[in-house]
C-alpha positions as CSV (number, residue, x, y, z in Angstrom):
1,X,146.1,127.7,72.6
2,X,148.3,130.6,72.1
3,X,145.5,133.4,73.0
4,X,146.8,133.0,77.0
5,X,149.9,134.4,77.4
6,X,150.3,134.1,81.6
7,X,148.5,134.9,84.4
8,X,148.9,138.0,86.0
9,X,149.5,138.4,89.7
10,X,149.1,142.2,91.6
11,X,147.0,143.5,94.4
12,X,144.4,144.1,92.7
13,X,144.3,140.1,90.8
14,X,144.8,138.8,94.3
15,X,141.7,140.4,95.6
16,X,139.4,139.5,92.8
17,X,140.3,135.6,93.5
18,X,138.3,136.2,96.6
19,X,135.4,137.1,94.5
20,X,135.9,133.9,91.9
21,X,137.4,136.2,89.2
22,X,140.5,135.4,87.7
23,X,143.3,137.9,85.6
24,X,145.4,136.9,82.7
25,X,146.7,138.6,79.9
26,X,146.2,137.5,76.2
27,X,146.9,138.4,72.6
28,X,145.3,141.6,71.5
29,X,144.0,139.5,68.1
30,X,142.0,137.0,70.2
31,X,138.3,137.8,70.7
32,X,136.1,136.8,74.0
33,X,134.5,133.7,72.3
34,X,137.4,132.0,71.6
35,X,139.1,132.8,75.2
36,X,135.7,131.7,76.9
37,X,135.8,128.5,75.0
38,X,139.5,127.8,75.3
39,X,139.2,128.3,79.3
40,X,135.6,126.6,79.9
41,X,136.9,123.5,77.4
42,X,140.9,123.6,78.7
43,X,139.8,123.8,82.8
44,X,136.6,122.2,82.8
45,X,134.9,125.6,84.6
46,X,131.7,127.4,83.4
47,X,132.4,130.9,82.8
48,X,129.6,133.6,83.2
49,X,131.1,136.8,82.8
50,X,134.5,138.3,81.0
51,X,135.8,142.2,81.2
52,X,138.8,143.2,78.9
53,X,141.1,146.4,78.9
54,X,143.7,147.3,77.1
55,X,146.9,148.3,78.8
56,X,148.7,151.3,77.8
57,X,151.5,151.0,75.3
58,X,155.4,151.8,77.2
59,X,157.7,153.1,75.6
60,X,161.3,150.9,75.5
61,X,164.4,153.2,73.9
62,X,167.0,151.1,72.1
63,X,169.9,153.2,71.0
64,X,169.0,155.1,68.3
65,X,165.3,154.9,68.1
66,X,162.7,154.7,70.0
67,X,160.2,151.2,70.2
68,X,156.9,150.0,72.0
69,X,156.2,147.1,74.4
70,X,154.2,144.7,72.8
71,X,150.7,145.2,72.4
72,X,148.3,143.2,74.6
73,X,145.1,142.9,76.4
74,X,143.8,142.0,80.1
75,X,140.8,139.7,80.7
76,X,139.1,139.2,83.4
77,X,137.0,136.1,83.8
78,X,134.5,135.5,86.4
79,X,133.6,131.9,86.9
80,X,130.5,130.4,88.5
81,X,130.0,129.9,92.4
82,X,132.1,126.2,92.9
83,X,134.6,126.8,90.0
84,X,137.9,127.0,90.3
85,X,141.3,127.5,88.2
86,X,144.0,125.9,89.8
87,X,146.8,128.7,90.6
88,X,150.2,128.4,89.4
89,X,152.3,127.5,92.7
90,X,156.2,128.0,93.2
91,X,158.4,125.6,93.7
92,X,159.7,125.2,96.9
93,X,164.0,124.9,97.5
C-alpha cells in the first residue's frame, strides 16, 4: 500500500504510544477507510479510533522561483487495549 508513507517520531508521537495511539504520515489523496483497512488487514490490530490534520505547507526556494513541500496528511490511529504495532528499531553498529 502506498497511502503510508513512514512513521513519524517527536515528543509528542512518543507520548501518545503510552496511550496505544500510533502517528504516521500518509498521502493527502487516501481517505480513513482505506488507511483503517490497510493497517487492521497489514498488522493484524483492530483499530477503534483515527484523527487526521493537515500539516502546513513550507515553503522550499530553488533559484529562481519559489516551490512547496509536498502536500501531506498526519493520522493518528488509536488501537484497542492489547494491540500493538511493532515500532521500527535501529540497527545497532
Amino acid at each position: 500500500m502506498n497511502g503510508i508513507k513512514y512513521a513519524v517520531f517527536t515528543d509528542k508521537s512518543i507520548r501518545l504510544l503510552g496511550k496505544n495511539q500510533y502517528t504516521s504520515n500518509v498521502e493527502s489523496g487516501s481517505t480513513r477507510t482505506e488507511i483503517k483497512h490497510w493497517v487492521e488487514r497489514f498488522f493484524g490490530v483492530k483499530v477503534i479510533a483515527m484523527n487526521s490534520h493537515r500539516l502546513p505547507i513550507k515553503g522550499r526556494r530553488g533559484r529562481p522561483i519559489m516551490g512547496q513541500t509536498m502536500l501531506y496528511t498526519r493520522m493518528i490511529i488509536t488501537l484497542q487495549p492489547g494491540y500493538s504495532i511493532p515500532t521500527l528499531r535501529k540497527k545497532r553498529t
